[in-house]
Structure formats: C-alpha cells, structure tokens
C-alpha positions in Angstrom: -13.3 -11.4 -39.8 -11.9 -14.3 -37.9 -12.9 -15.1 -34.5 -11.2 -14.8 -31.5 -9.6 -17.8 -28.9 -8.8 -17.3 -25.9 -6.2 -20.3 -26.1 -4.5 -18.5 -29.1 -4.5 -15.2 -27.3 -3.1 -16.5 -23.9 -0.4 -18.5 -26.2 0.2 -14.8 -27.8 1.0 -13.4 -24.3 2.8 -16.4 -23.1 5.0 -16.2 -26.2 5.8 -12.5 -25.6 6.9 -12.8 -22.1 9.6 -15.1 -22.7 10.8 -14.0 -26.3 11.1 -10.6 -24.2 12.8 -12.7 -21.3 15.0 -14.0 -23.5 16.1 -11.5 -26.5 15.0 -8.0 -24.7 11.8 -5.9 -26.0 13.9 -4.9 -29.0 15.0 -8.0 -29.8 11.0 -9.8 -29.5 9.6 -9.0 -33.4 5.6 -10.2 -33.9 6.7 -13.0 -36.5 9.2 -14.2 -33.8 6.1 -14.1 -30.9 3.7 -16.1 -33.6 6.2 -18.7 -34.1 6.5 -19.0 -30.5 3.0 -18.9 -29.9 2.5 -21.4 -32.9 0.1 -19.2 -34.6 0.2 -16.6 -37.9 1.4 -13.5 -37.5 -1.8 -12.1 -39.4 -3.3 -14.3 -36.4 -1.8 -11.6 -33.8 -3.6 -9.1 -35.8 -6.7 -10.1 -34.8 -6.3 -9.9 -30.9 -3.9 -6.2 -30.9 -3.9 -3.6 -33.8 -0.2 -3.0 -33.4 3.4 -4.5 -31.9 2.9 -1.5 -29.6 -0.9 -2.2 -28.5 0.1 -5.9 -27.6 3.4 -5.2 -25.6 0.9 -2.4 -23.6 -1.8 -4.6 -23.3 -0.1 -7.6 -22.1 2.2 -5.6 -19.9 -0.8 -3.8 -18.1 -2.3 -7.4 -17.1 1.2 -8.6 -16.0 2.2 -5.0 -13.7 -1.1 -5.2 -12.0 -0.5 -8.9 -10.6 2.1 -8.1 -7.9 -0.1 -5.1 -6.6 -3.2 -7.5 -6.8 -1.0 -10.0 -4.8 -0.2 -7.4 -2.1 -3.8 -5.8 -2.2 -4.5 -9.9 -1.4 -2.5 -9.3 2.0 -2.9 -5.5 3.5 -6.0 -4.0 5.0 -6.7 -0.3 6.5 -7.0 -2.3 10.2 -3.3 -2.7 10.4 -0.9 -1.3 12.4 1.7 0.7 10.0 4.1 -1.6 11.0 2.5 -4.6 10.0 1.3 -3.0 6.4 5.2 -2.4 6.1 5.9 -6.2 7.0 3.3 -7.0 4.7 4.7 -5.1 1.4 7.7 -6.5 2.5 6.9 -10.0 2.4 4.4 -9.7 -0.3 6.7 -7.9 -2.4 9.4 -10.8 -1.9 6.9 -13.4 -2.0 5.3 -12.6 -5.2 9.0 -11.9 -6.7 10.2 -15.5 -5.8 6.9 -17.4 -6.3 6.3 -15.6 -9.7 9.6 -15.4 -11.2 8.7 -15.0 -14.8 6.3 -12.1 -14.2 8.6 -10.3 -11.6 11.5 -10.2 -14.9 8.9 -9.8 -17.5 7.9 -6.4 -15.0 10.5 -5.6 -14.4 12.4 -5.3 -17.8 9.3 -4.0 -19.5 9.3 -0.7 -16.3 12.4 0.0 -17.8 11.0 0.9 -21.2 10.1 4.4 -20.5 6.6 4.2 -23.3 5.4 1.1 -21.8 5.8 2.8 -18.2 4.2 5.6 -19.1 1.4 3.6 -20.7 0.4 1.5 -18.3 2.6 2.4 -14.7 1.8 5.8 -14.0 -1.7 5.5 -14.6 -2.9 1.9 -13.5 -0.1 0.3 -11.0 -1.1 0.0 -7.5 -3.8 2.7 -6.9 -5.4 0.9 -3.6 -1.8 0.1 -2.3 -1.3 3.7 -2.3 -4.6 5.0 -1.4 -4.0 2.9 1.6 -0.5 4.5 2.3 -2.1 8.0 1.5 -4.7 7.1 4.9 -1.5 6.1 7.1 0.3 9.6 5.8 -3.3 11.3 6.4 -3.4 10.0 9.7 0.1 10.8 9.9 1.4 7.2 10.8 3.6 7.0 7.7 5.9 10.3 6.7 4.3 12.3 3.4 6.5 10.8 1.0 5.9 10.6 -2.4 4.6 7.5 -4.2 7.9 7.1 -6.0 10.1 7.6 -3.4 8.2 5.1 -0.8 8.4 2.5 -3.5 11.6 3.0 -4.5 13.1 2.4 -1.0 10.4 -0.1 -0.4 10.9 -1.8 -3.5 14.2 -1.6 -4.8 15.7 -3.5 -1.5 13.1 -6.7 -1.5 13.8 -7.0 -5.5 18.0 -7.3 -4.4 17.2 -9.8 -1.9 14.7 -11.6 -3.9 17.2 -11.7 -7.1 19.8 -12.6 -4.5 18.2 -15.2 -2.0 20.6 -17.9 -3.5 23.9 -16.3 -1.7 21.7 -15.0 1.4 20.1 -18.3 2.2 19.4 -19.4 5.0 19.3 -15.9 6.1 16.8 -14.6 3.9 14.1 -14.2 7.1 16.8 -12.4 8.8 17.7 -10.1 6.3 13.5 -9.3 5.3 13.4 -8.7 8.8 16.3 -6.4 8.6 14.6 -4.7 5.9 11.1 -4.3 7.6 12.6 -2.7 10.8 14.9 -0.1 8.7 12.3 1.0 6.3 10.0 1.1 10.0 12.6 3.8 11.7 13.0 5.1 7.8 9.0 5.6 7.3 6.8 5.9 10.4 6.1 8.9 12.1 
C-alpha cells in the first residue's frame, strides 16, 4: 500500500475546489482533479475510497472555516446586539477575505447529499449553542436555526457578492443590516 503525503493530499483538495469553481460539482470528474492536482488518479485512491468520500470530506473542512472564523469573534459576554454585529461582520469578512472558500461553500450547500452530509450535522454547532443561551435568556426571539441564518446570512452573502457596486457604502449598508436584523431578532 502506498503511503500517504500531506503535499499530495492538500494538492487533491486544492485541485477540487477550483475544478468545482470552475466546471460545477457535475462537471469536476477524479481524472480531471488528479490532473489538476498533478497526481494519478489511482493516487486519489489512496487518501478517499470514492468521488463521493472526497467531495464530503473536503467539503466538511471547507463549511466549518467560516463558523470557526466567527466562533474566532463572538463570546457569551456580549450584548445581543454586538453578537449580531459580530455575525454580521464576520460573516462579510470571511466572505470577502476568503473568496474561494465562500463559492466553493457555497455551491457545494446547494448540493442537497453533500448538505446533508456534512451541514446538518457539523456546521456551526457553538454559533448556535450560543444563539440558543440569548433565546434561553430570551434576548434573541426562538427562531429556528434555519430561519435565523437564512435572514442572517443570505443578506451579508448579497452585499459581499455585491460590494463592487455598493462601495464606498459598504459600512453603511452592514450597518443597515445589523440594525434591521436587531429590530427583526431581539426581544
């Protein structure tokens, strides 16, 4: 059995987030990532059992950066407003400062077996046992996970994939954002 590298394996990942970025998940085949990667395809093999195993497995590491980026920035010592600032901001920061991995997340969410793989088990469990203390204390309304993030979320990733026609408003318009979501969330 040949050994492992973590060089080769890190090219492997590398390879599949932009032949994904570029040609789709459909559209990124295992010879296709090798080539990229400058490696065999048998030499895939050795690191993931399957296409599938790979795409879950590099996808896992990738979703759990922007919540480890935001877990980076909130504490249980803030006021509710400033954990919403902070999601905000974080949220936006991450998407602009890690552009790749934002679009690499965000197209691979939209496959509904890698979500369910990875997402609804493993994506931002201590941002959200956090939120569940606010709503326990009832600072933040009982909303559901999905629903906070969706309104949470969805606006930062428009402004972030938009910041080229908002500029130089963009502080404004986060601002906007953290004072609606504020009158939209707290108690």
């Amino acid at each position: 059995m040949r050994t492992k590298d973590g060089d080769k394996q890190q090219r492997i990942k590398q390879a599949t987030v932009s032949l994904i970025l570029r040609e789709g998940i459909d559209g990124t085949s295992v010879s296709k990532i090798a080539r990229e990667a400058g490696v065999s395809p048998a030499t895939i093999y050795v690191y993931y059992d399957s296409k599938e195993a790979m795409l879950s497995e590099v996808f896992r590491e990738y979703a759990r950066q922007p919540y480890d980026y935001l877990n980076e920035r909130i504490d249980a010592r803030m006021a509710p407003e400033d954990l919403i600032e902070a999601i905000v901001r974080g949220c936006y920061s991450f998407s602009v400062e890690h552009e790749d991995v934002f679009s690499f997340v965000e197209q691979c969410s939209r496959c509904p077996t890698l979500r369910e793989a990875v997402c609804e088990r493993e994506c931002g469990c201590d941002l959200f046992d956090l939120i569940h203390v606010y709503q326990g204390r009832r600072l933040i309304r009982a909303y559901s996970d999905w629903s906070l993030w969706a309104v949470m979320a969805a606006p930062v990733r428009f402004l972030a994939a938009n910041r080229r026609s908002i500029e130089p408003d963009v502080e404004t318009r986060l601002g906007e954002l953290v004072e609606m979501l504020c009158a939209m969330l707290l108690c």
